[in-house]
Each structure stands twice: as C-alpha cells, then as structure tokens.
C-alpha positions as CSV (number, residue, x, y, z in Angstrom):
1,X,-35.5,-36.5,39.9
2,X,-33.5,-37.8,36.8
3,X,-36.8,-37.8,34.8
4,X,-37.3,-34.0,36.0
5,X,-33.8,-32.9,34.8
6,X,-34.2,-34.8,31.2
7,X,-37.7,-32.0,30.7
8,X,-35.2,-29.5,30.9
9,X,-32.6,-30.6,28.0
10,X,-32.7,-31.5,24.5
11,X,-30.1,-32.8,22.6
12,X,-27.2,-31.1,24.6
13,X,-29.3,-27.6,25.2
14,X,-31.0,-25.8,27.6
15,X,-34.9,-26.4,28.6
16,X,-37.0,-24.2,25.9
17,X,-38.7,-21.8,28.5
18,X,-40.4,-19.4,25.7
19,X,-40.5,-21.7,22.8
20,X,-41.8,-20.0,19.2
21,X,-41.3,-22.7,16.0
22,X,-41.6,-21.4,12.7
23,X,-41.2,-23.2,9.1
24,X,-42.3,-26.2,10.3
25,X,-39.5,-26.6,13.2
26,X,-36.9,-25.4,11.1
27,X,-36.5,-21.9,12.9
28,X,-36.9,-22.3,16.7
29,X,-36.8,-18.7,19.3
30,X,-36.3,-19.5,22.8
31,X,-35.6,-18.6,26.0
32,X,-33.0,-20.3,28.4
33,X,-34.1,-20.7,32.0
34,X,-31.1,-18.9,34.0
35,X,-32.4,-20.7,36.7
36,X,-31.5,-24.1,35.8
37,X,-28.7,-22.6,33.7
38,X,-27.0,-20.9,36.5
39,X,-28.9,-21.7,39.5
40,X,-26.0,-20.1,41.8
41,X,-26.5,-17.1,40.7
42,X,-28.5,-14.6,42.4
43,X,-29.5,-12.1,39.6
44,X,-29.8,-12.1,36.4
45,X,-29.8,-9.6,33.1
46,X,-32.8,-9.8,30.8
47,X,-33.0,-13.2,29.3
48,X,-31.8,-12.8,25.8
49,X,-33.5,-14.7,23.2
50,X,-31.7,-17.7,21.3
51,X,-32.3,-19.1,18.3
52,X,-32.3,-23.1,16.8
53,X,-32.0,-24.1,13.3
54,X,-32.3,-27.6,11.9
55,X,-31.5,-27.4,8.1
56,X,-33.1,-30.4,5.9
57,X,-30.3,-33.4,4.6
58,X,-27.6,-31.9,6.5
59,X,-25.8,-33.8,9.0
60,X,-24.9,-33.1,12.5
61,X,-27.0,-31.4,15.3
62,X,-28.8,-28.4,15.2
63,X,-27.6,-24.8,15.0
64,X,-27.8,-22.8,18.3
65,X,-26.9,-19.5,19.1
66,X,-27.8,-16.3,20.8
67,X,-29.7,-13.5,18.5
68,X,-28.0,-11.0,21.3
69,X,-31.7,-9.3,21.6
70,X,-33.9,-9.5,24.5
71,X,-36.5,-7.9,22.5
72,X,-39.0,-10.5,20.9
73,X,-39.5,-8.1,17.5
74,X,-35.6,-7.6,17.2
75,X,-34.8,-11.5,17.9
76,X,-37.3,-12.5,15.4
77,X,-36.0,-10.3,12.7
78,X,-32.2,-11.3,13.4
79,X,-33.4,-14.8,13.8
80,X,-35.3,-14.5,10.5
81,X,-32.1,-13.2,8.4
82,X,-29.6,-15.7,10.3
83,X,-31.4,-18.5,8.7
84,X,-32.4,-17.5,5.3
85,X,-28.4,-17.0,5.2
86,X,-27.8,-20.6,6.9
87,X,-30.4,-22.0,4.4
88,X,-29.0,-20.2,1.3
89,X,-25.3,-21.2,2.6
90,X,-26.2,-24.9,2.5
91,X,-27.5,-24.6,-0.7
92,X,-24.1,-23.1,-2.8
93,X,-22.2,-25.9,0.0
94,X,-20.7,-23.2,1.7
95,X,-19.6,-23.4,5.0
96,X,-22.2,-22.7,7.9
97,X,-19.6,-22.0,10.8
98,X,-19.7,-17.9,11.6
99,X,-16.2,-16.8,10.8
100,X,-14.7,-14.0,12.1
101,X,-12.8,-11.2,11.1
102,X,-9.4,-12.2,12.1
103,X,-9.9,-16.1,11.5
104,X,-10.9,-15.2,8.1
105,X,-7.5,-13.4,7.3
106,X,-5.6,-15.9,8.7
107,X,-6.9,-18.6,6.1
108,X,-6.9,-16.0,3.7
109,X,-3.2,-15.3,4.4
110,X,-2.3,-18.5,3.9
111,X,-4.0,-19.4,0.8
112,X,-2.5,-16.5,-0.4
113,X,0.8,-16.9,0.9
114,X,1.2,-21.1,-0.2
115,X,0.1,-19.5,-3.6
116,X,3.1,-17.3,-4.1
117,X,0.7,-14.5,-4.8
118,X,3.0,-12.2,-3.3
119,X,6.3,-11.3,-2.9
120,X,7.8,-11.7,0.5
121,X,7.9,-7.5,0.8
122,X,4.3,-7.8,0.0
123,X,3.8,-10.4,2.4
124,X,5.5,-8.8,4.9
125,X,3.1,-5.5,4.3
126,X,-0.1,-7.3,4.6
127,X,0.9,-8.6,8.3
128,X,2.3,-5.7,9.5
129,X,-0.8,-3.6,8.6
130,X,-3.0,-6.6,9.8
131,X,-1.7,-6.4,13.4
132,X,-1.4,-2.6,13.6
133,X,-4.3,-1.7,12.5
134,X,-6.8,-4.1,10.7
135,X,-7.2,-6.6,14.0
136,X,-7.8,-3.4,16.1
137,X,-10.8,-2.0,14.3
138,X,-12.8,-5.0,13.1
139,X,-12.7,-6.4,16.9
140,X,-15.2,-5.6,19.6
141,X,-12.7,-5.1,22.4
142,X,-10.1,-8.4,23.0
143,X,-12.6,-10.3,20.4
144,X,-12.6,-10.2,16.6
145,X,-15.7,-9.3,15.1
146,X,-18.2,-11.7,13.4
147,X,-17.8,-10.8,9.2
148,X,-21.6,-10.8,9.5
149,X,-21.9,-8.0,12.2
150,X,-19.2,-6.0,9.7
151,X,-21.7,-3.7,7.4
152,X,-20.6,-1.4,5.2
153,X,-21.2,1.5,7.2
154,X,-18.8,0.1,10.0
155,X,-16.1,-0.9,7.3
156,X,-16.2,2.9,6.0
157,X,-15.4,3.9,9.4
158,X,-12.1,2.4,9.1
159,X,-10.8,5.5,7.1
160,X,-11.8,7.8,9.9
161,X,-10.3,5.9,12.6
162,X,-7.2,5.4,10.7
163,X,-6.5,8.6,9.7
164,X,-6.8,9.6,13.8
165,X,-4.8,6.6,15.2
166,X,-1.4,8.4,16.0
167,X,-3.4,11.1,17.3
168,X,-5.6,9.1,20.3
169,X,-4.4,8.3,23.5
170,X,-3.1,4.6,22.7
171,X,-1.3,5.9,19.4
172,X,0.3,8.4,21.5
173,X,1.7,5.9,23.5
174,X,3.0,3.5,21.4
175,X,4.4,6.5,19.9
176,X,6.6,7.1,23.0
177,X,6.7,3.4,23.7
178,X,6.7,0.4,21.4
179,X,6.9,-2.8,23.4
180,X,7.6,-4.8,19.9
181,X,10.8,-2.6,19.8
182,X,12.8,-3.7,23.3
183,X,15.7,-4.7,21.3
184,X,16.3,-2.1,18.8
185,X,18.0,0.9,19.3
186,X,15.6,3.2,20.9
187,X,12.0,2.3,21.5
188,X,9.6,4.6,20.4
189,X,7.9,5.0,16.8
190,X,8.6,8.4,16.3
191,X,8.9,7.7,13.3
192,X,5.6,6.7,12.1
193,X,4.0,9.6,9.9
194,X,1.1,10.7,11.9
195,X,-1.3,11.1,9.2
196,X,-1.1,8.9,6.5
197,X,-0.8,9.4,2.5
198,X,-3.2,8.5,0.5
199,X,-1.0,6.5,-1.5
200,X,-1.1,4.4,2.0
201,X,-5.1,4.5,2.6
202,X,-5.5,3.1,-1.2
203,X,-3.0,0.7,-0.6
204,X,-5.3,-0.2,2.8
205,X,-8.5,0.3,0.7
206,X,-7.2,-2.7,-1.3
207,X,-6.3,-5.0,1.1
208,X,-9.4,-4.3,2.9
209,X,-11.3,-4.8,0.0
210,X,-9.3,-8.3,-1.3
211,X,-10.4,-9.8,2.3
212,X,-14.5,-8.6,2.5
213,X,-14.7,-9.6,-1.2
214,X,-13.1,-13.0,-0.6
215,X,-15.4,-13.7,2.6
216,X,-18.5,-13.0,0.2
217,X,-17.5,-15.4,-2.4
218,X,-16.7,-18.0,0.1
219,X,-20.4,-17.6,1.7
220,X,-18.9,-16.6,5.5
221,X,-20.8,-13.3,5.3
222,X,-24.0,-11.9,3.6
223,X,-22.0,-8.4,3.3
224,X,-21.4,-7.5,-0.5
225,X,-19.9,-3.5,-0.5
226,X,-16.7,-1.9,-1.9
227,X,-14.6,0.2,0.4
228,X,-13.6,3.8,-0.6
229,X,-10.3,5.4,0.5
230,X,-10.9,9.2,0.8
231,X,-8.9,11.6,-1.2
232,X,-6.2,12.7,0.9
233,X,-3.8,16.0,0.0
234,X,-1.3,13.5,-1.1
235,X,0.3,16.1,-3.8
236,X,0.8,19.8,-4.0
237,X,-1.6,20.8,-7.3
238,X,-0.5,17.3,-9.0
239,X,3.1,17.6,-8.1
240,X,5.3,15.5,-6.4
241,X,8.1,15.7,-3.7
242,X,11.5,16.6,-6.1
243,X,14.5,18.0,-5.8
244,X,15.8,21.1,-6.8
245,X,19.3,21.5,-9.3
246,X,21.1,23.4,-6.0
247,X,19.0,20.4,-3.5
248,X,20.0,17.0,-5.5
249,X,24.1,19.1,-6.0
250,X,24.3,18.8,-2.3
251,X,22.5,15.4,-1.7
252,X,25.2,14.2,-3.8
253,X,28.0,15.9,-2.4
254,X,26.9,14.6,1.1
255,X,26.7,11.3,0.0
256,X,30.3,10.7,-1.3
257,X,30.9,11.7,2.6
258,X,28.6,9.0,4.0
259,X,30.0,6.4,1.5
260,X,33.8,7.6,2.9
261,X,32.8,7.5,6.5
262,X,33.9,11.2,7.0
263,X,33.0,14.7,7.5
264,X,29.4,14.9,9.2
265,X,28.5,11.3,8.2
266,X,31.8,10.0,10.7
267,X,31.3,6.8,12.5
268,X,33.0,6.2,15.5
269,X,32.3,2.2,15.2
270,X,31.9,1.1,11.8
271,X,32.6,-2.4,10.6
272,X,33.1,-3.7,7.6
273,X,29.4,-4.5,7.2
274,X,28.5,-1.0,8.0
275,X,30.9,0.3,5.8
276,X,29.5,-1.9,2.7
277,X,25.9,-1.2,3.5
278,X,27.1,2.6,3.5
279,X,28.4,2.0,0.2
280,X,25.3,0.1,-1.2
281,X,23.3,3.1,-0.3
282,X,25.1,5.4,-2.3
283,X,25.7,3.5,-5.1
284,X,21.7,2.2,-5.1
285,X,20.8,6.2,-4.6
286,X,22.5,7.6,-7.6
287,X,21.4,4.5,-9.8
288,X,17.9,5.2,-9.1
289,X,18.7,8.9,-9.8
290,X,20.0,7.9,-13.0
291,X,17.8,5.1,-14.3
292,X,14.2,6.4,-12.9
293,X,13.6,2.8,-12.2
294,X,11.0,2.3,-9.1
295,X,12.5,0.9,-5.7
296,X,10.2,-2.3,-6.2
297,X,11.9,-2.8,-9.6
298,X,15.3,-2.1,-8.3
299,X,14.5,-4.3,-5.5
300,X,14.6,-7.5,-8.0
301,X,17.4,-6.8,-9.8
302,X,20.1,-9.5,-10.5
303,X,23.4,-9.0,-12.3
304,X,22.0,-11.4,-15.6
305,X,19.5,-8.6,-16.0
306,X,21.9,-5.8,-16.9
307,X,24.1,-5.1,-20.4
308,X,26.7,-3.0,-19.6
309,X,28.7,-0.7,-22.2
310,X,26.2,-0.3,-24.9
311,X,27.7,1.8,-26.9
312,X,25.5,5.3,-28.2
313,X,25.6,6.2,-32.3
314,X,27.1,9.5,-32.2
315,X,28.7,9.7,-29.2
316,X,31.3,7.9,-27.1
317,X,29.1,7.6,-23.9
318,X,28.0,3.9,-23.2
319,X,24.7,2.9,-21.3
320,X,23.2,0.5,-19.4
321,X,20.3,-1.7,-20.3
322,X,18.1,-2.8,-17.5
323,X,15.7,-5.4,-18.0
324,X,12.9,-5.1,-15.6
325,X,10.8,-8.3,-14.9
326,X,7.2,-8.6,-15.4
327,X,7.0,-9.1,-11.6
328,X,6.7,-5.5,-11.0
329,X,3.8,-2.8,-10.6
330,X,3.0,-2.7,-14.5
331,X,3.3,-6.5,-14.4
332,X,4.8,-6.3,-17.8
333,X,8.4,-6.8,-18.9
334,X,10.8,-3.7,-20.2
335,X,13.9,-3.1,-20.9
336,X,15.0,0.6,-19.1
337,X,18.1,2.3,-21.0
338,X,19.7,4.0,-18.4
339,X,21.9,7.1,-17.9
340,X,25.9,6.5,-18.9
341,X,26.3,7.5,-15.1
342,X,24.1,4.7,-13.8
343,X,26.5,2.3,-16.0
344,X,29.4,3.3,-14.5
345,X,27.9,3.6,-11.0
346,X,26.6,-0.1,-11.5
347,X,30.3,-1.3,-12.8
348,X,32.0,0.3,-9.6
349,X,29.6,-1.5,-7.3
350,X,30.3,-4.6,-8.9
351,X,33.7,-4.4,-8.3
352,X,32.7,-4.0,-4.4
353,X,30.0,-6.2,-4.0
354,X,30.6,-9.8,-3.0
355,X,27.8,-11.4,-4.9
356,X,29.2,-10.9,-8.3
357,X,27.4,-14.4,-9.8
358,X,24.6,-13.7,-12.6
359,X,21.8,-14.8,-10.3
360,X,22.5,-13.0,-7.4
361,X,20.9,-9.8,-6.4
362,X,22.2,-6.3,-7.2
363,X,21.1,-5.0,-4.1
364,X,20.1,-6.7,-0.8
365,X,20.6,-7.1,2.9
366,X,22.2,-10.5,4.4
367,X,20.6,-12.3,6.5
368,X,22.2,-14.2,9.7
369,X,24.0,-17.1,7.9
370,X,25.4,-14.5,5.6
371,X,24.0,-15.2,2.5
372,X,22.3,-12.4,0.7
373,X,18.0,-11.3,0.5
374,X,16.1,-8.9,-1.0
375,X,16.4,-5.8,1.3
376,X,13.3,-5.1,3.3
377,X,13.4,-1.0,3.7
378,X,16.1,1.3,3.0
379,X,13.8,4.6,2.8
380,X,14.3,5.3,6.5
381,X,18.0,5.0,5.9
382,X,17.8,7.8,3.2
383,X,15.6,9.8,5.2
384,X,18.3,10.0,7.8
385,X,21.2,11.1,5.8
386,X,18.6,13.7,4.3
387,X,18.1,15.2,8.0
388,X,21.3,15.6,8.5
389,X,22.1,17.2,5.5
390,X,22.1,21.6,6.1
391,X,20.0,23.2,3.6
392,X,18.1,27.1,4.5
393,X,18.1,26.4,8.0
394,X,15.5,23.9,8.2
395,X,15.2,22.0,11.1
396,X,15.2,18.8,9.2
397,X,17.5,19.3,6.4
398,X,16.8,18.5,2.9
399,X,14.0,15.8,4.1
400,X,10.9,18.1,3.1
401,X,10.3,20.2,0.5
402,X,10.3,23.8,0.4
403,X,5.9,23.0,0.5
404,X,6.4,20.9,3.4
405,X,6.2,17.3,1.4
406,X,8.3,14.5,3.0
407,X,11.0,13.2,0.5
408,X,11.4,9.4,0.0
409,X,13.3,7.3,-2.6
410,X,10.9,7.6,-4.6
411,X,11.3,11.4,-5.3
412,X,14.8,10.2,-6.8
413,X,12.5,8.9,-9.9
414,X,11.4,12.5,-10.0
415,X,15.1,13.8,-10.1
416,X,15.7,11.1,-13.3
417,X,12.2,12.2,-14.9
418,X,12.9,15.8,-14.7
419,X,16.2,16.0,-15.9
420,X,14.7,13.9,-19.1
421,X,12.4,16.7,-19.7
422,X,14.5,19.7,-18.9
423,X,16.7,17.6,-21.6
424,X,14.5,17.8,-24.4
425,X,13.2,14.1,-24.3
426,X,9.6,13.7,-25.0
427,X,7.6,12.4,-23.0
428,X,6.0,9.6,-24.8
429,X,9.7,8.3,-25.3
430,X,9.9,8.9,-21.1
431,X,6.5,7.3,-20.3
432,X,8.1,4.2,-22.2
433,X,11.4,3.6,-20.5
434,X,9.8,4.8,-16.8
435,X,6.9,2.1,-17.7
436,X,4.2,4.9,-17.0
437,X,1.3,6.4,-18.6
438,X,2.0,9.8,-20.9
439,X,-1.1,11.7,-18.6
440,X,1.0,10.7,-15.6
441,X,4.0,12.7,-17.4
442,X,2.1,15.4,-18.2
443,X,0.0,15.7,-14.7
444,X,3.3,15.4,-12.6
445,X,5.8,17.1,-14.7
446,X,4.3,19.5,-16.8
447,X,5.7,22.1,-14.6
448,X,9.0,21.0,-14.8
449,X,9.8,22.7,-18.6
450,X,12.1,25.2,-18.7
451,X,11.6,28.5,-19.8
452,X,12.9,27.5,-23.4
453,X,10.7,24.6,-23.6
454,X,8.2,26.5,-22.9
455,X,8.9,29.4,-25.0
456,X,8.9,26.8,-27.7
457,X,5.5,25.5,-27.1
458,X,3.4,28.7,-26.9
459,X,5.3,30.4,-29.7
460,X,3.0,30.6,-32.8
461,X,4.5,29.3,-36.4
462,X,5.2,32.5,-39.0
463,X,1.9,32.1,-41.1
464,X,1.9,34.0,-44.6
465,X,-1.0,36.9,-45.3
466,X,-2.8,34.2,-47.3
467,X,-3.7,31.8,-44.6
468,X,-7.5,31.7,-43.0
469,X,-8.1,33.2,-40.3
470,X,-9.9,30.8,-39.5
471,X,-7.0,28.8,-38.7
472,X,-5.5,31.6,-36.6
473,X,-8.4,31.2,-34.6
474,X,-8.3,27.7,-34.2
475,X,-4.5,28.1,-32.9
476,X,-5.3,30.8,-30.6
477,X,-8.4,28.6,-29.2
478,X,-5.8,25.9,-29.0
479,X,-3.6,28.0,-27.2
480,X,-5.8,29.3,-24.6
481,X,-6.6,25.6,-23.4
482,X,-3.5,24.8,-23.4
483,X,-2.6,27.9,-20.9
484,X,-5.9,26.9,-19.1
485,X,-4.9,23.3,-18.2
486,X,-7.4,21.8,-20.7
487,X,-5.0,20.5,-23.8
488,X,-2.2,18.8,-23.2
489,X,1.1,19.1,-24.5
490,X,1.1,16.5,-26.7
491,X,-1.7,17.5,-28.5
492,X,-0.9,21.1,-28.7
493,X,2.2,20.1,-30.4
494,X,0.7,18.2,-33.1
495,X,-2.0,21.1,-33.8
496,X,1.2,23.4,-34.0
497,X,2.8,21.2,-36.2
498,X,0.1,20.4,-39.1
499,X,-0.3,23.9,-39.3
C-alpha cells in the first residue's frame, strides 16, 4: 500500500493524471486526480489543468500552479506565456514569486516612504486613496488581484468605476454610514464630492501609473501600459472658481466675526484652542488672499522664511518677502513679495501665536503632546464658514459659484491673481512671483481685465497718412486673433508697440 501511494506523488505534488512535457521537461501540463486529492468528496468541477516549471541553475523545487483553464488549448497557451515570463524573469534576476496588487503597494509604500520621497501630507494621500478605492478595484472580490492578470484594458476601467463610486449601492452607503468614522462627530461622508475633479483623477492617474510602472521594472508583471485620466469638466471655458469684488467684501466681513466668536459664527463652547484655531484660519485666509501663495507652500512655512517691513521706493507701504522652499509643486526655490496687507496680517499673528521661534511653523495643528505639525486639511473648515455665509439666497452660501463650481482655498489664489491684474501688473511679473507659467495667466485670467485694460489693448496707435497699409493690415490681422482667442496678450502688445 505505501508503494501504491508513492505512484501518486512527486516531490510534494499531486499524481500527474494527464501529463504533457514540453522543452525537454522544463514546462509540464497536468491534471490532478480529485480522487486521491479529495477522495471525500462526492463531486467534482472540471479538472483544471496545472502547470510545472523547472528553470535550469536555479535552486529550490519546481514551480506549480494552476493555469485556471480546464480547456487543454487555453491551459497550453497560459502555460506557454507563464513560463517564457518565469524564464525571462530568471534571466534579469528578478524575482519569480507572483506578486499581487496590494502586496506590491505595500513594499512600494515603504520604499517610498523610508526614502523620504514624500511629504507626510503626501503620504497620508497615497494611503487614504489606496484603501478607498485602489484595493477595491484591482481585487477579485476579498482577494487582491495577481499584477499579471491586471492588463491595460482592466486598469483603464478604473476611471469608469471611479467616477461612478458614490453613485453605486455600497458608495451610497458609506455615504450615510462610515464605520471608520464612530468617533467623530457625525458619521456619514456627506461630504465626499460625488463626482470627482479632474484635478483628482490626474492626481489618481499618477499614482496608478508610479505603482504599474514600478512592478514592470521590478519584473513582477509582464504588463507595460500608461494609464489615461479622462478629461473631466474641471473648469468653466478655462476659468476657475473666484470670487467676485461684492463675494470676497463679505467673506471678509464674515470672517472678522468667526475670528471674534460672535454674530452668526457664535460658539456656545469654545475653548481656548478653538478660539486660536478660529483665529489661525482667519489670519491664514487673508494671507493667502494677499500673497497668492499655494496652500502646499503655505503649508511649509516657518517664521526664518519671512522679512518683514521691506520698505517700497516711492511709497510708505512695507511688504513681506516670503521665501518659498524648493519642496513645493515647482520644486524650485522663490522668493514671493507679498501684499503690505499680508505683512501686517503675518505681524498680528505672530503676536498671537505661541510658536514664535525661527524654526517653527507659521501655520499648523498640535498634536496630542502639544507640540505643533504641519496641519493636515483646513479646506473643509473654509468650506463651512462659506455655507454659512448669506449671499442671493443660495442654499449653500458663498460656497459655489454663480456657475455652480465649488470654492476651495485655492480660489483665494485667484482673488490675489486677479486683483494683480485688475491692478495693472503684467503678467509675466505675476507668473514670476505666483511661480506659474505666463499661458497659465493668460488661459485662466484673461477674462479678468477690466474694461480699461482692455480698452487699452484693442485700441489702435494714431498712425500718420504716410504709413503702409500694409502694416495696417498686419495690425488689423493681429487684432482679429487676438479677439478670436488665437494671439495672446503678450504678443499683441509687443506687435502694438513696435508699430
């Protein structure tokens, strides 16, 4: 009897009940018995085919595993690709385990992470968006998918399934019931935005596209492909969410009251934390209003990176100078000269602040043992005080636009920019100091000039009766494609000029 039961194994495996060798033994096909395999079992499913690969001057048993086919043609073709890709793996000394989705972006995670590649924001991002959403759709079911079975057809389905998640059944109900969320306030996620910006999708389309191309190089999947985002409606014709003159007026207004703890913005409980983040929100509001740095930049800030009371040649305002650090989205150092209100605003919080000391943060959150970190969100915060601000009887204040787009902290770089421009300041001198590109000026704020700006630009210099008319022609051309959205400002001006 024992001789009987050592027919049916080999090294470890099941007896080879439909064995097919190929490259000289180096690619088995077989079939497992279910019999012997599970003899207690009373039927059985089509007998899948498996598959055994013994790789030349590597050490260690042979690889087995199921092709998943019960199909002879399919399991050969699998089989055949599985160990061209084993073979070819050996070769670079690449690893020859199958990796899966989610044990890939852990290790990639943390070689990331131990690298100080990100900041702790970042960081933060990439697992929050790995656990939401990435884990969910590259898994079949409660199991992460193999990074070989991820083509780029499936990894392009992402975008679809993304854009519909709060709209399915189990968005809907984390929507009305987060279980992550049993000790905050209230526990639903009303708050997510149902469909997202494209902003977000590229941001995904990144991230997604870091991890694939990192699992290629490391040989633990054959699958070489670039992931797409597609173009959401993220802007209205180029622009961006702003504020109106009458709009930012009353944001401000309602702001002194939140900072006061009075009027609409009362608290009934407010501590002396409360009240000091209150006050950091205002002060960090109209900075950003008045400087046009980004929240990122802001985010970074410590006191040894400011010059206050730099005095202006004619005139008896002082500025600001901000230096921004090259850890930013530009990733290059600048140094922003801000509004005279921004250096007053910045001197007042000073005085408030407890962390006065040249390396300490400008603006932050404390943690538990009191001592001060970079703060983690405070857009939410602003979107609440802008609900609750009156404005044309909208239901939700000042928050959207009058197009319907969702206001964020970032629109207050918006407010800086076009009060430059309404100001006369060109927008090469604003593309430097916002650390930007002059096309993003011009595609975003174009709009913004005021009716003697533009009055200015499309009026024609006085030409004498001598001139060609050739060069009247010329202007007019120049002209028309300028009115036609195909010359830019910029370059209008200097064919006005040299004429």
């Amino acid at each position: 009897m024992r001789s009987t039961q050592l027919c049916y194994w080999f090294e470890g495996m099941a007896y080879y009940n439909d064995k097919r060798e190929f490259f000289n033994g180096g690619l088995v096909l077989y079939k497992r018995d279910l019999n012997i395999n599970s003899p207690k079992s009373k039927t059985h499913a089509e007998a899948k085919w498996y598959m055994r690969v013994k790789i030349d001057g590597r050490k260690g048993r042979a690889i087995n595993k199921s092709t998943k086919c019960a199909v002879y043609e399919d399991a050969y073709a699998y089989a055949l690709d599985e160990y061209h890709r084993l073979l070819n793996a050996h070769r670079l000394g690449h690893t020859l385990k199958e990796w899966t989705f989610e044990a890939h972006w852990n290790e990639w995670y943390e070689r990331n992470k131990q690298a100080n590649v990100w900041s702790e924001s970042r960081a933060d991002w990439h697992t929050k968006y790995f656990k939401r959403y990435f884990s969910a759709y590259f898994s079949d079911g409660e199991k992460s998918k193999l990074l070989n079975d991820i083509d780029a057809t499936y990894a392009s389905g992402y975008f679809d399934w993304r854009i519909g998640y709060w709209s399915r059944l189990n968005g809907e109900q984390l929507t009305k019931y987060n279980p992550k969320r049993k000790s905050a306030k209230t526990t639903t996620t009303n708050n997510a935005v149902k469909v997202p910006s494209h902003k977000t999708l590229k941001m995904e389309q990144s991230a997604l596209n870091q991890i694939f191309f990192d699992a290629f190089t490391k040989g633990r999947t054959q699958q070489a492909f670039k992931l797409q985002s597609p173009k959401m409606e993220a802007t209205l014709n180029g622009q961006r969410a702003f504020f109106t003159d009458d709009e930012y007026n009353k944001l401000v207004r309602n702001l002194k009251s939140y900072k006061d703890n009075v009027g609409r913005f009362k608290g009934v409980r407010v501590n002396a934390k409360h009240a000091l983040e209150r006050q950091q929100i205002y002060y960090f509001i109209m900075f950003l209003a008045n400087s046009g740095l980004r929240v990122g930049e802001a985010r970074l800030m410590k006191w040894s990176d400011i010059t206050f009371d730099i005095k202006l040649k004619n005139s008896n305002e002082t500025i600001a100078e901000v230096r921004v650090s090259q850890h930013n989205k530009t990733k290059k150092e600048r140094f922003v000269q801000c509004q005279p209100n921004a250096n007053r605003y910045l001197k007042e919080w000073k005085e408030i602040t407890k962390f006065k000391k040249s390396d300490e943060l400008v603006w932050f959150s404390i943690g538990a043992n009191g001592t001060q970190r970079p703060f983690t969100d405070l857009n939410k915060t602003f979107q609440t005080i802008l609900k609750k601000i009156p404005h044309n009887d909208r239901a939700d204040g000042l928050l959207f636009s009058a197009d319907g787009q969702r206001r964020s902290l970032y629109s207050l770089r918006h407010v800086y920019a076009t009060m430059r421009l309404n100001r006369g300041v060109s927008i090469y001198d604003l593309s430097k100091n916002m650390g930007t590109q002059v096309k993003q000026i011009e595609k975003h704020y174009s709009h913004m000039m005021t009716k003697d700006r533009a009055e200015q630009i499309t009026k024609v210099p006085t030409r004498s009766a001598n001139n060609d008319k050739v060069d009247d022609d010329f202007v007019a051309e120049a002209l028309a494609r300028f009115k036609d959205g195909k010359l830019s400002q910029t370059a209008l001006m200097e064919i006005l000029n040299n004429k």
